[in-house]
NULO-195894 format. One line per 4 residues: number of its first residue (from 1); their letters; for each residue x, y, z of N, C-alpha, C. Coordinates in pm, whole numbers, m for minus. Atoms other than C-alpha are relative to their C-alpha. Last residue first. Layout:
! residues N
NUM = A = X,Y,Z,X,Y,Z,X,Y,Z ~ ...
//
This chain:
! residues 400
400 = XXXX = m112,23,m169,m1510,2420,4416,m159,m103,51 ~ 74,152,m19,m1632,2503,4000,70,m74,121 ~ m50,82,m92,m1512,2849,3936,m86,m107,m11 ~ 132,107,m88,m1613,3108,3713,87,m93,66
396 = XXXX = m46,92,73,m1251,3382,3674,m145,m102,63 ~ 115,81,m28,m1311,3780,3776,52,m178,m96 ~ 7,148,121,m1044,4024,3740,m123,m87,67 ~ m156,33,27,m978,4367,3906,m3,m107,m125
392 = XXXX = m30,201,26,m1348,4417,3845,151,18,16 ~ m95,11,28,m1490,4813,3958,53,m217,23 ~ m95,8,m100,m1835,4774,3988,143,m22,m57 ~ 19,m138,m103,m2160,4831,3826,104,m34,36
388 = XXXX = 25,m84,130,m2098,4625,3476,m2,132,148 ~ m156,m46,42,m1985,4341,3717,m13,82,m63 ~ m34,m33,m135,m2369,4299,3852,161,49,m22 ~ 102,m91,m88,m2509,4283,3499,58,72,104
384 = XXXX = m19,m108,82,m2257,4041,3401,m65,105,m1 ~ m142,m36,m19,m2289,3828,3674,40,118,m79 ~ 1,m70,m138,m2680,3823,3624,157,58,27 ~ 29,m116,50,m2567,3742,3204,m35,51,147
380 = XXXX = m120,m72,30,m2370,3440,3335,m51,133,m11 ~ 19,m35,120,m2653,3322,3578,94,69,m31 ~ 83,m92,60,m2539,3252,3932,1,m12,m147 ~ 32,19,91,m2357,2987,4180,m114,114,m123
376 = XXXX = 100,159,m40,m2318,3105,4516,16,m26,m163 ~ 82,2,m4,m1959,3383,4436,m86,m116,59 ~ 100,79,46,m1675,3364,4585,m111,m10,m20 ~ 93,69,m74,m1467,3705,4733,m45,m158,m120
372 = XXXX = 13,130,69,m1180,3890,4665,m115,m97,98 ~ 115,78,m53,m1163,4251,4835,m38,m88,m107 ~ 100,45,105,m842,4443,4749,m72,m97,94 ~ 68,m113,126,m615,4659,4896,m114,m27,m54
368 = XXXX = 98,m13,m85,m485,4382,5179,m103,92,m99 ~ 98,m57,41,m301,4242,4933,m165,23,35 ~ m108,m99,154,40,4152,5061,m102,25,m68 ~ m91,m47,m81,m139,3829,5297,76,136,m146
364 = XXXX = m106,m29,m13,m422,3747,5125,106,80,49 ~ m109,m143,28,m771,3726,5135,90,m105,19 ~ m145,18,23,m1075,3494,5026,87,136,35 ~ m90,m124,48,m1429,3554,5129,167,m74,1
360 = XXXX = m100,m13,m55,m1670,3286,5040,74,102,3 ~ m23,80,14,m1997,3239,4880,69,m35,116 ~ m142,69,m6,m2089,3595,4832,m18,m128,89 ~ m4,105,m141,m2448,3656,4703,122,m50,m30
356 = XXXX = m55,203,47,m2328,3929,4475,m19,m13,102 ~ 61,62,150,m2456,4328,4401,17,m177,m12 ~ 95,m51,78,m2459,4432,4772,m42,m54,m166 ~ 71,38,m73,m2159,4277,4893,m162,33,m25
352 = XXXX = 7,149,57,m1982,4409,4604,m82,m99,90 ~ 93,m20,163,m2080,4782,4690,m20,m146,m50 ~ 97,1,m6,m1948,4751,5010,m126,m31,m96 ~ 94,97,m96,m1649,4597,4954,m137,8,10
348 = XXXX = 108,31,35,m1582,4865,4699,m86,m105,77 ~ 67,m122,m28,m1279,5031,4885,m138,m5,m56 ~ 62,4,m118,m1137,4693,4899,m124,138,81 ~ m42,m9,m61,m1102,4666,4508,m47,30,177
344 = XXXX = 26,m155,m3,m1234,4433,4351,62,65,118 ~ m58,m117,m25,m1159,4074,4276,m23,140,m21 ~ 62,m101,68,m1453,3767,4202,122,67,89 ~ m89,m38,m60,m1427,3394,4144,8,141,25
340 = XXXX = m156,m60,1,m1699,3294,4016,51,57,92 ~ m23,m56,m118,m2003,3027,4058,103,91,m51 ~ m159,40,m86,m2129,2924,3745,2,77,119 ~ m77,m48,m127,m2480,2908,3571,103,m68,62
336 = XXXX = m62,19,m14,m2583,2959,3214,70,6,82 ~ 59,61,m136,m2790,3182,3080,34,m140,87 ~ 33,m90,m113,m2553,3370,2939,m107,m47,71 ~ m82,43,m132,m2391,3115,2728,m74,65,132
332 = XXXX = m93,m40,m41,m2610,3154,2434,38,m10,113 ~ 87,m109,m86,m2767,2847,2302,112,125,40 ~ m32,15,m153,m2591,2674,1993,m75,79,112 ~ 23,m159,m70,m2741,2657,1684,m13,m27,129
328 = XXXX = 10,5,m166,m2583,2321,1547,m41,165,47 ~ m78,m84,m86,m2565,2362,1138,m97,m10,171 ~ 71,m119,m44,m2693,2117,885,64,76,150 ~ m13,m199,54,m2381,2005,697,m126,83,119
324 = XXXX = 41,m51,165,m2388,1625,883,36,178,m1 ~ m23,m157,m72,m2162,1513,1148,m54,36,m110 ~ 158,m97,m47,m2258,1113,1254,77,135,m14 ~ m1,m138,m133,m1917,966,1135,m105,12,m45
320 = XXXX = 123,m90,m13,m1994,613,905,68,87,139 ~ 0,7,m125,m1619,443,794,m91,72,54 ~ m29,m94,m55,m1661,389,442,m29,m1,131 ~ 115,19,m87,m1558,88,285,10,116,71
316 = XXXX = 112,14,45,m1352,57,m51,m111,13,128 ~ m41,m27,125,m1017,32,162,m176,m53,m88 ~ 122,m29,0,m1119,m17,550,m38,16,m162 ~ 130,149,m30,m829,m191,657,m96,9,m86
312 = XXXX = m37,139,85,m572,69,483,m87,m114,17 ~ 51,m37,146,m803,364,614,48,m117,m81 ~ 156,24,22,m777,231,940,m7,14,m158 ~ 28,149,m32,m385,192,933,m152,m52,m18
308 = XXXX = m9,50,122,m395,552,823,7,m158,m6 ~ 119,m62,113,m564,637,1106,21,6,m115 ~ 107,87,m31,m356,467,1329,m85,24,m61 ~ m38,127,43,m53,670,1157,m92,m124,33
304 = XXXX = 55,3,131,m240,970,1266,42,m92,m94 ~ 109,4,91,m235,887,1585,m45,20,m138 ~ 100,174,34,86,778,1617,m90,m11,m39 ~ m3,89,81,198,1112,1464,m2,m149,m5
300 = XXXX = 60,m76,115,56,1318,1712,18,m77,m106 ~ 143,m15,m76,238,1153,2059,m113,5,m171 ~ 58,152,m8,557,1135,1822,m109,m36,25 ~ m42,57,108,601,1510,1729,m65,m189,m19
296 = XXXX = m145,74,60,432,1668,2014,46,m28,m124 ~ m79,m28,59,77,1741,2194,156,m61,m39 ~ 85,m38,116,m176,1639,2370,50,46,m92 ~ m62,m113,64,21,1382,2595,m99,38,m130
292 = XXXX = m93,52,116,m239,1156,2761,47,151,m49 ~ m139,m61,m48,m550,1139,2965,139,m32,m127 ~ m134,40,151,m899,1034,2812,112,101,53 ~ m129,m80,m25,m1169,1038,3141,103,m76,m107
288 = XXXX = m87,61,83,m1561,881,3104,180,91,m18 ~ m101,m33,48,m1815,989,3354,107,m89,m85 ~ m60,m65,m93,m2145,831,3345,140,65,m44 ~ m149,37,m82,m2175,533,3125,11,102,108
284 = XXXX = m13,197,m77,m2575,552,3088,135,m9,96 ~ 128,m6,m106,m2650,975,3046,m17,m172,26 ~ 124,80,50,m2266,998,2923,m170,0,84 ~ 105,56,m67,m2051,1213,3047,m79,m8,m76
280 = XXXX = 134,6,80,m1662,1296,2848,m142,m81,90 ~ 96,42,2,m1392,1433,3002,m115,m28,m74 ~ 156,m14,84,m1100,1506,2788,m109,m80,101 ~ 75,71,m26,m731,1569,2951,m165,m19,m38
276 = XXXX = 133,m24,63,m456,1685,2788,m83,m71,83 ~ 46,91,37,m37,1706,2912,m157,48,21 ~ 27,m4,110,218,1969,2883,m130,m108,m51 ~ m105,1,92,223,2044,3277,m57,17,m142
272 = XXXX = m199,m88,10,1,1911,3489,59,11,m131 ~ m51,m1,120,m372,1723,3497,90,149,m21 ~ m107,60,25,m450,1656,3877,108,1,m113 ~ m98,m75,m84,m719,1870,3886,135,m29,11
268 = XXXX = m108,m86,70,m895,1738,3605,89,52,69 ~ m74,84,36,m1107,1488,3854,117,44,m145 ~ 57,4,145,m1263,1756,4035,142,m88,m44 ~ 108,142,72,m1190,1628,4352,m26,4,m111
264 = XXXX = m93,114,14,m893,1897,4424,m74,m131,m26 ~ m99,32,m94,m1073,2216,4345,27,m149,m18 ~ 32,130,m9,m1125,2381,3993,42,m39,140 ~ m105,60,m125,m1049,2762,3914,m99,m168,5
260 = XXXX = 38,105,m108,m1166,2772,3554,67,m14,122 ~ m40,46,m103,m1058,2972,3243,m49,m43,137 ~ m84,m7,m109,m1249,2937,2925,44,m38,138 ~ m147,51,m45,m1368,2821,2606,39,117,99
256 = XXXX = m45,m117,m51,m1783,2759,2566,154,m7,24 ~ m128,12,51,m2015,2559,2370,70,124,128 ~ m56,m117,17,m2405,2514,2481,177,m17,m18 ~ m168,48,m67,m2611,2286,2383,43,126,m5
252 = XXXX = m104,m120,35,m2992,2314,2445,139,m41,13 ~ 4,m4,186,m3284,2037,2397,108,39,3 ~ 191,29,50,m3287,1955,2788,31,m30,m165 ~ 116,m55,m114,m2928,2114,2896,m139,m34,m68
248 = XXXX = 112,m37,16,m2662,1984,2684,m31,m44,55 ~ 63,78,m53,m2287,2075,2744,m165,m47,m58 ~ 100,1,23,m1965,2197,2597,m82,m127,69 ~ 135,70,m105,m1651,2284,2756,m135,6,m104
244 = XXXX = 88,m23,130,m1288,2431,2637,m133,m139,23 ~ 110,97,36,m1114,2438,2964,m83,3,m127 ~ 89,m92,153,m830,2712,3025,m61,m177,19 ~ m40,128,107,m692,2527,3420,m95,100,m94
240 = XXXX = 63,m69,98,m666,2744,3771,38,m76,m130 ~ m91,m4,104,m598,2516,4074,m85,39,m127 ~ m22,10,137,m801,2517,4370,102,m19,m69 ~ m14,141,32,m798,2506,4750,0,m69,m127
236 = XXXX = 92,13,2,m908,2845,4805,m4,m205,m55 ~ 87,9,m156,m618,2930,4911,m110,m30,m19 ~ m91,89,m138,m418,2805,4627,m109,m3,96 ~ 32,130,8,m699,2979,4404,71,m123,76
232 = XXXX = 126,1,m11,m593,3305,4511,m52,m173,m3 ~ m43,m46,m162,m212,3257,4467,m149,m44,85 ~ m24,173,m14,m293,3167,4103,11,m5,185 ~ 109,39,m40,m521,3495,4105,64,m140,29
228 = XXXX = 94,m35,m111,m213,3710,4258,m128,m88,m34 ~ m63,54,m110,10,3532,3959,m91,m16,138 ~ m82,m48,m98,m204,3674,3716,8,m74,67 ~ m103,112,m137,m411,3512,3467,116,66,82
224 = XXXX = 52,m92,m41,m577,3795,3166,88,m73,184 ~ m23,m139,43,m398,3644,2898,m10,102,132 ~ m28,18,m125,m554,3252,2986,124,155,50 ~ m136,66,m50,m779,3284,2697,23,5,143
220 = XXXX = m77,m93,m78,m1163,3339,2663,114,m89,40 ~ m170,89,m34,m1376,3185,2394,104,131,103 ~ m83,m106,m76,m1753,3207,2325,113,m24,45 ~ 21,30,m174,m1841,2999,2057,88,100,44
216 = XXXX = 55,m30,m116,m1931,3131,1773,m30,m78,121 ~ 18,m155,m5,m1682,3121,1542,m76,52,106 ~ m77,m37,m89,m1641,2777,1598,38,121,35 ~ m66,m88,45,m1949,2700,1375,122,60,99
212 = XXXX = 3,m83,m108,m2072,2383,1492,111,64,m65 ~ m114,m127,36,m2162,2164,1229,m55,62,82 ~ 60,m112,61,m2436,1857,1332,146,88,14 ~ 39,m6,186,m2401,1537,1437,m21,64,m72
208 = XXXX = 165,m34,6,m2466,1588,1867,m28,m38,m166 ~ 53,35,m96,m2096,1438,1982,m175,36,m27 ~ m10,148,m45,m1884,1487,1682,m126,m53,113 ~ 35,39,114,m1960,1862,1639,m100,m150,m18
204 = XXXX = 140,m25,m2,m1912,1879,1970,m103,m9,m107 ~ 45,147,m110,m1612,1717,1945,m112,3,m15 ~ m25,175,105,m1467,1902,1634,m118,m58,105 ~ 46,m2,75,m1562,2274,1808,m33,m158,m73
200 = XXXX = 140,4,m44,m1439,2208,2114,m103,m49,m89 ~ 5,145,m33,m1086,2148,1945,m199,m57,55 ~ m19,77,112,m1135,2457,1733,m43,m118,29 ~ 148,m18,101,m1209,2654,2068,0,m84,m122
196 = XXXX = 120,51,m72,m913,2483,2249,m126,21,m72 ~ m12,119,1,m706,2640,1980,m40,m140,43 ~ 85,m19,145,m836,3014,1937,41,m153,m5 ~ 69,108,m41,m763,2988,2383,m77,m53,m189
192 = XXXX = 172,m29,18,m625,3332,2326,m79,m80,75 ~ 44,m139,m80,m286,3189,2465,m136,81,40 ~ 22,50,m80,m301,2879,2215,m26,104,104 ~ 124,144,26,m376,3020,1927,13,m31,110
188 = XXXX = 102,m28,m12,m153,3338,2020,m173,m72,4 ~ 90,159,m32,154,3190,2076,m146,78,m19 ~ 99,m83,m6,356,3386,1809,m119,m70,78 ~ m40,m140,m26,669,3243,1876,m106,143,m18
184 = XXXX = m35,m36,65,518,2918,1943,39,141,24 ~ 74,m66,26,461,2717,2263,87,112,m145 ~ 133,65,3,578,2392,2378,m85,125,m41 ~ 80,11,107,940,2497,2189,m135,m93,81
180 = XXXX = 17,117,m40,1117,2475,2561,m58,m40,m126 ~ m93,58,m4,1194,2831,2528,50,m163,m62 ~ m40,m13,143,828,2928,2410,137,m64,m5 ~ 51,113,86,737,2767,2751,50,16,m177
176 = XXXX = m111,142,m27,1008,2980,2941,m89,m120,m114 ~ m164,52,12,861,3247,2803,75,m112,m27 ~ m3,17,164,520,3200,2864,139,9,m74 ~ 29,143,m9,622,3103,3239,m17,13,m158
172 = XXXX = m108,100,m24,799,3456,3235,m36,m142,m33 ~ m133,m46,108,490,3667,3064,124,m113,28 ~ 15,103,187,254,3479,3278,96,31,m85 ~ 121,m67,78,420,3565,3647,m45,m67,m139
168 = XXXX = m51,m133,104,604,3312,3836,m115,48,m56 ~ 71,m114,m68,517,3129,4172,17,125,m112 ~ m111,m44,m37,709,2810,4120,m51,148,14 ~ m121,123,m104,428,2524,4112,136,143,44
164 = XXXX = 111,72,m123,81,2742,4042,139,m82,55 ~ 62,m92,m108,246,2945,3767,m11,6,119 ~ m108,m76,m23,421,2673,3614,10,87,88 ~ m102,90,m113,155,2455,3590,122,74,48
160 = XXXX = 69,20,m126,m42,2740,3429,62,m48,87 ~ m4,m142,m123,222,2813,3235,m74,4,42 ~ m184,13,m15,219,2428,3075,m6,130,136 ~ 27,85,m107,m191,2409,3070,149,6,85
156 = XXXX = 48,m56,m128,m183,2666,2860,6,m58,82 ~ m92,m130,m56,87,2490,2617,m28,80,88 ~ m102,46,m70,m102,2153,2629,114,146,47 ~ m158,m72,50,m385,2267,2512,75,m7,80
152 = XXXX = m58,76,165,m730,2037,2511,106,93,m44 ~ m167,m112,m11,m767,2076,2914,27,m86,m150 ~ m158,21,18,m1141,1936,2865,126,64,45 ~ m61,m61,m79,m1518,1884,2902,183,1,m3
148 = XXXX = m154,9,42,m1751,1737,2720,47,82,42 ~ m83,m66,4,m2105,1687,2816,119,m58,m27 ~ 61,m76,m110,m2442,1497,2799,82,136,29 ~ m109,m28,m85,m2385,1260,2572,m22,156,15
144 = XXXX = 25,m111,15,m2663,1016,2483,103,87,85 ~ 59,m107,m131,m2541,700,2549,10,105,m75 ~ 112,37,m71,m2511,381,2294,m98,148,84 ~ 92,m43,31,m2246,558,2109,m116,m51,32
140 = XXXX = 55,m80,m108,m1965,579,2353,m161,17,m112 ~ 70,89,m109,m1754,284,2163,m137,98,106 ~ 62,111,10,m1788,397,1828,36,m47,139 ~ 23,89,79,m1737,713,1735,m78,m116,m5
136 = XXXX = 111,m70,51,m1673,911,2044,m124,m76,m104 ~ 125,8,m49,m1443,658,2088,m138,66,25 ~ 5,91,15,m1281,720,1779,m108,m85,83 ~ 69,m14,135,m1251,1067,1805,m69,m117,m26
132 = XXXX = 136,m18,m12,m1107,1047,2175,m77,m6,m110 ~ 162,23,118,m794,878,2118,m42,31,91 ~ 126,55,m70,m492,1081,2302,m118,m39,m127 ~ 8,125,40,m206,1134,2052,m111,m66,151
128 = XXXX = m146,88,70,m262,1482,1948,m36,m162,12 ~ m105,47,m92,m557,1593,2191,106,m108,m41 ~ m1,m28,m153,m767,1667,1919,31,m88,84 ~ 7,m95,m3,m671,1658,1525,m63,66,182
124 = XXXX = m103,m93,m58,m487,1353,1608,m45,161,m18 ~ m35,26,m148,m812,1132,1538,83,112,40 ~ m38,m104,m45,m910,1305,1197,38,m60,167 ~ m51,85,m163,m991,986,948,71,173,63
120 = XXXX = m99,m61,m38,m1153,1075,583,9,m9,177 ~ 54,m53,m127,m1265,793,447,102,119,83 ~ m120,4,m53,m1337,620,90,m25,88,130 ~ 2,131,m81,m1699,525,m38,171,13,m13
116 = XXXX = m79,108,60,m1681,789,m274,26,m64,37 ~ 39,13,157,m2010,964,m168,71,m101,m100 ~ 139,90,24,m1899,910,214,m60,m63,m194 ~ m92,148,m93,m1561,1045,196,m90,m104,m27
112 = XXXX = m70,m45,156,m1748,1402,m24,83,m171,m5 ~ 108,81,103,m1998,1366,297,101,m60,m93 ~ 62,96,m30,m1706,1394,578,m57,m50,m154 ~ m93,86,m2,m1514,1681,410,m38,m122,3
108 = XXXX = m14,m24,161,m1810,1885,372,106,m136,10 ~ 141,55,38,m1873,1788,738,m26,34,m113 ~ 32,156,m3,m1534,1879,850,m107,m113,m68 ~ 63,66,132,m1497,2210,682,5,m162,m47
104 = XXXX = 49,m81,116,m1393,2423,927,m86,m59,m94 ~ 99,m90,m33,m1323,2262,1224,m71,42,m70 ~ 76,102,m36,m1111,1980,1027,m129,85,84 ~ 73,70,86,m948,2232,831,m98,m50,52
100 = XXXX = 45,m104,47,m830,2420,1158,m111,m18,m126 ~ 130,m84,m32,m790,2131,1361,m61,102,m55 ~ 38,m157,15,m525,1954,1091,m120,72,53 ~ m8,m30,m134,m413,1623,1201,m17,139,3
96 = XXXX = m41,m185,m23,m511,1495,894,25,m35,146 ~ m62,m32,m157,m556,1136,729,42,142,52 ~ m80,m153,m47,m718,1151,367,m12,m22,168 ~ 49,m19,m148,m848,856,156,93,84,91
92 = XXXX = m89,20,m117,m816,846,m166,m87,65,104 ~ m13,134,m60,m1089,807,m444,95,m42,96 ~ m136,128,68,m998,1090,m689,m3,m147,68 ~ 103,m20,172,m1295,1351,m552,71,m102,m57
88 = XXXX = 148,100,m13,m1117,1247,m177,m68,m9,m154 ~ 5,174,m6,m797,1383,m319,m114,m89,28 ~ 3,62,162,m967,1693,m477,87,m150,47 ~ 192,m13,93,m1107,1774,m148,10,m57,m115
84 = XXXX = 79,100,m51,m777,1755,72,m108,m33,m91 ~ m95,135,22,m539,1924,m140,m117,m106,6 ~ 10,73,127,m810,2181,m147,72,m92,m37 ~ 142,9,17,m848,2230,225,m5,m34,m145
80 = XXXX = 21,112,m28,m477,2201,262,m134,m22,m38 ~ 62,90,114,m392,2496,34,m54,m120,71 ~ m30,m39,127,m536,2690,275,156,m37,m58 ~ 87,72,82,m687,2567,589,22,30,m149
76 = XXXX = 71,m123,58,m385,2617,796,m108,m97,m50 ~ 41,m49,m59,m149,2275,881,m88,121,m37 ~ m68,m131,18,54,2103,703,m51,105,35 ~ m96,m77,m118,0,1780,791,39,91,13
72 = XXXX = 14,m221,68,m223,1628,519,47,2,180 ~ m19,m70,m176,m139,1209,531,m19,140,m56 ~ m125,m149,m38,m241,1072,181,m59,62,154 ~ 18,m87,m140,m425,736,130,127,102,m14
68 = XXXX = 148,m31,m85,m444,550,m185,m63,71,135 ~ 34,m72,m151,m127,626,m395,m180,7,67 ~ m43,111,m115,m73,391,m661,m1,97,109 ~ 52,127,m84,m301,546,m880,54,m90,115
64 = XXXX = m63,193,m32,m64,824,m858,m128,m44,m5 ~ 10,84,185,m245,1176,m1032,39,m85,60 ~ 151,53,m7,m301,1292,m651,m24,m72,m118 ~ 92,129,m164,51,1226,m538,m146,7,m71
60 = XXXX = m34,146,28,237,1412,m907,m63,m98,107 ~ 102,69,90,m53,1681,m867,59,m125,m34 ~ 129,99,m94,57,1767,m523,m78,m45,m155 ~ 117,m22,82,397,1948,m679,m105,m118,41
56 = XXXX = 29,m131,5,732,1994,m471,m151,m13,m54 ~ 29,m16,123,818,1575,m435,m50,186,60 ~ 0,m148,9,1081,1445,m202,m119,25,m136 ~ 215,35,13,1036,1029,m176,m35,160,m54
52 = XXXX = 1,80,121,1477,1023,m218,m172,m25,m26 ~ m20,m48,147,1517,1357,m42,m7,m115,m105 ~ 142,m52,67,1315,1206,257,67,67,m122 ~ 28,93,132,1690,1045,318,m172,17,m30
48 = XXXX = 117,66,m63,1751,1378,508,m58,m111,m105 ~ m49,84,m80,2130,1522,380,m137,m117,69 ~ m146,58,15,1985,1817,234,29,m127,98 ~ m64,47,m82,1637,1867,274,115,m93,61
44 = XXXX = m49,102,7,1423,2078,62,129,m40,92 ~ m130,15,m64,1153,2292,103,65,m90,m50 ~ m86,m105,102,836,2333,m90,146,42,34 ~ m33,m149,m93,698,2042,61,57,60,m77
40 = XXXX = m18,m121,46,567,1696,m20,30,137,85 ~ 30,m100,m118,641,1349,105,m12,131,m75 ~ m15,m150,m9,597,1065,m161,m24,78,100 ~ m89,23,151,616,640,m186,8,168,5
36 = XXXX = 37,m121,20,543,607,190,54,27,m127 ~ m84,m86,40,504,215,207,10,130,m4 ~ 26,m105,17,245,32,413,167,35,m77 ~ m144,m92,44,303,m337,383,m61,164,m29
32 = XXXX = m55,m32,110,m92,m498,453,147,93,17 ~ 16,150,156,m284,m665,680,74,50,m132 ~ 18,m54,125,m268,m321,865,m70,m122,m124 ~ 118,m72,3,m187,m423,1178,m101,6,m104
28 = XXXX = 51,115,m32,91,m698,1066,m159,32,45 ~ 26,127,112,206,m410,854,m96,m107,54 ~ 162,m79,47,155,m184,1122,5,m25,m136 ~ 138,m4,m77,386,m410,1337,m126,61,m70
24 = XXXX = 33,131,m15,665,m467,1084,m120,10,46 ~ 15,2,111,733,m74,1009,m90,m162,0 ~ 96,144,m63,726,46,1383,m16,m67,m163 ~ m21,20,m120,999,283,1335,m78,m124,60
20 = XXXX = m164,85,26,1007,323,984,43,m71,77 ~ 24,97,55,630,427,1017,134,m113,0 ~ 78,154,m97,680,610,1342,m9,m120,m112 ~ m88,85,m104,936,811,1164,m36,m111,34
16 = XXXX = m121,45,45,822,933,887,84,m103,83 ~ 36,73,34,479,1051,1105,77,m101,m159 ~ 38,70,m93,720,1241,1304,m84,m144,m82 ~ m103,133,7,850,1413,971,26,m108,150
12 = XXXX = m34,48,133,491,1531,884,90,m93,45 ~ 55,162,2,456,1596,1255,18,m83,m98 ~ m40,60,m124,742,1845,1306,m104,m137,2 ~ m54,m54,m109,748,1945,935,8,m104,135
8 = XXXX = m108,100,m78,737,1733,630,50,124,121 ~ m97,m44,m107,431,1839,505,106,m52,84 ~ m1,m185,53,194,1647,260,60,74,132 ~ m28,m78,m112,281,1258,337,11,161,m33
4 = XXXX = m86,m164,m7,199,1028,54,m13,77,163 ~ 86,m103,m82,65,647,109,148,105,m56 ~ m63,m149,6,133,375,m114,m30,49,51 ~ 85,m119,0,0,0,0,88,124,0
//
C-alpha cells in the first residue's frame, strides 16, 4: 500500500518516523506493507533520506493510482483544504491532524468520503495522541452525551503549571514555555484559547451530528491570569486550568472556552504540565476520562498513523461519522450558571456585597487593597449585569 505525506514538518517528519519505526507491526496491523512512496513540501532537505520520496507538486501524489491514502500535515486551511477535497474527488483517503481544516470544513469533508466510499480519518486533530474521536465514534455511542469537558492545550496548561508550582508571572512562564518549543513564537492560538475553541468545536460537532461554527463559541484565553489569582486559588484550595466545555441542557447545547479555578476532587485537577485531559458524560456510562500527551512530534503522529492503518483496513468501505452540513445553533452562554471567582477593590467591599451573594471571602497576605470574594452559583448574564456596576480587578467562574 502507497501512502503520501503532505508536510514534512514536526509531525509530517514524526509521522516518517513512526512508520520506519514500527514498520513490521503496522504491517501486521494493517494486513498490509504500508510504504510512503511521496512526502511533499516546498523545502528541501539536504542530507535527510526524505530527499529520495521528495516531491514539490501535489498533482504528481493525486495523479498516482498507486497512492491510496495521503497524510495532510501542514497545517492552515489553505492549500490544505483543497489538497484535501480533490484527493477524496480521486478516491483516496485523507488522514489529517489539521484542527483548523477539520473545524472548518469537517462535514463537507465527511460527505465528499462518504459519496466515494473512501474515508476521511481526523483522530490527532484533538488531543494529538490521546484517542477520543474514535471513541466518540464507536464505543460511547449507545449513550446520549451529555457533556464534554477538557484541558485540550497543552501549552496553557504548561504556564499554568508553572504558575501554580514556582510562583512566576505569565509573561515569564510564557517564556520559558516558548523556550522549551511547547509554545510558538507567536503563541496566540493557544494563549487566546483560538485552539481549544477549534478542538471544542470538532467534538461537539462529533458528539450531537451537526456543524458547529467555531466562530461562535464564546472563547476566553488565559492572557488575563495573574500570579495574585494563582495565589488566590491556592487558598481556596483550587488550581486554575483554560477548559474548552460543551454541554446539553434539555434540547440546548451550549459551547464555551475558558478559564476555571477547579478544586482537588474535580477529577482534572490533577492534569500538569504539557499534558490533555477530555472528560466525556454519558447519560448511561457516566463519567468517562482520556489522559495523555496532547501534543508533540511522536504523541501526534501515532495517531495519525492509526488512522492511516484504518483507512488501509477499510479500503472501498466507508467508515460512518454522525456530522452532517446542517448547522448546530448553539444556546447563548448567558444563561448559564457558574459560581466565580470575584476581585475588587477593597474600597468597593461595600458595593460588592450588595450586588453578589458571596460564597466565600478569600484574602491574602500583601493584598490587603483588594476585596476577593466567591460567588453562590449565578446566571452568566446576572454576573454580568452585577460586574458592569463595579470596579473588576479580574473575575474567573469556578467550579469548588
Amino acid at each position: 500500500m502507497k501512502i503520501a505525506v503532505l508536510g514534512y514538518g514536526t509531525v509530517g517528519s514524526g509521522v516518517v518516523e513512526v512508520v520506519k519505526r514500527n514498520y513490521d507491526n503496522i504491517a501486521k496491523r494493517a494486513r498490509e506493507v504500508i510504504d510512503i512512496k511521496y512526502v511533499l513540501d516546498l523545502r528541501e532537505f539536504p542530507g535527510d533520506p526524505v530527499m529520495e520520496v521528495l516531491v514539490h507538486d501535489f498533482g504528481t501524489i493525486v495523479n498516482d493510482p498507486e497512492v491510496k491514502v495521503i497524510v495532510e500535515v501542514m497545517g492552515g486551511v489553505e492549500p490544505a483544504y483543497t489538497f484535501v477535497k480533490e484527493a477524496l474527488l480521486k478516491g483516496k483517503s485523507v488522514c489529517t491532524s489539521n484542527k483548523e481544516l477539520v473545524a472548518k470544513h469537517g462535514a463537507e469533508l465527511l460527505e465528499i468520503a462518504r459519496q466515494r466510499n473512501v474515508n476521511f480519518l481526523f483522530e490527532a486533530s484533538v488531543g494529538g495522541g490521546i484517542p477520543i474521536i474514535r471513541p466518540l465514534n464507536q464505543s460511547l455511542t449507545a449513550d446520549e452525551i451529555e457533556e464534554i469537558t477538557g484541558i485540550l492545550n497543552g501549552t496553557t496548561n504548561y504556564i499554568l503549571s508553572k504558575m501554580k508550582d514556582e510562583g512566576v508571572d505569565f509573561e515569564d512562564a510564557l517564556k520559558e514555555a516558548q523556550e522549551k518549543g511547547y509554545a510558538e513564537k507567536n503563541p496566540a492560538a493557544d494563549i487566546e484559547g483560538y485552539d481549544a475553541c477549534r478542538k471544542i468545536a470538532i467534538l461537539t460537532s462529533l458528539a450531537y451530528g451537526m456543524q458547529v461554527q467555531y466562530e461562535e463559541i464564546p472563547t476566553e484565553g488565559i492572557t488575563k491570569i495573574t500570579a495574585a489569582d494563582i495565589r488566590y486559588a491556592d487558598a481556596l484550595g483550587g488550581s486554575i486550568k483554560l477548559f474548552g466545555t460543551s454541554k446539553k441542557v434539555a434540547d440546548k447545547v451550549y459551547a464555551y472556552v475558558a478559564p476555571k479555578i477547579i478544586g482537588s476532587k474535580h477529577p482534572l485537577y490533577s492534569v500538569n504540565g504539557v499534558f490533555n485531559a477530555i472528560l466525556v458524560r454519558g447519560n448511561v456510562l457516566g463519567d468517562v476520562m482520556f489522559y495523555g500527551s496532547g501534543a508533540g512530534k511522536l504523541p501526534t503522529a501515532s495517531a495519525v498513523v492509526s488512522d492511516v492503518i484504518d483507512a488501509v483496513k477499510h479500503q472501498g468501505v466507508n467508515i460512518m461519522q454522525l456530522w452532517s452540513n446542517k448547522k448546530l445553533e448553539l444556546e447563548a452562554t448567558k444563561t448559564l450558571k457558574n459560581q466565580f471567582f470575584v476581585r475588587v477593590p477593597a474600597t468597593e467591599r461595600e458595593k460588592a456585597e450588595k450586588l453578589f451573594e458571596i460564597a466565600e471571602l478569600v484574602t491574602l497576605g500583601g493584598l490587603e487593597e483588594e476585596f476577593a470574594f466567591l460567588t453562590t452559583a449565578m446566571k452568566e448574564e446576572t454576573f454580568e449585569e452585577a460586574a458592569a456596576q463595579i470596579c473588576v480587578i479580574n473575575s474567573i467562574r469556578a467550579e469548588l
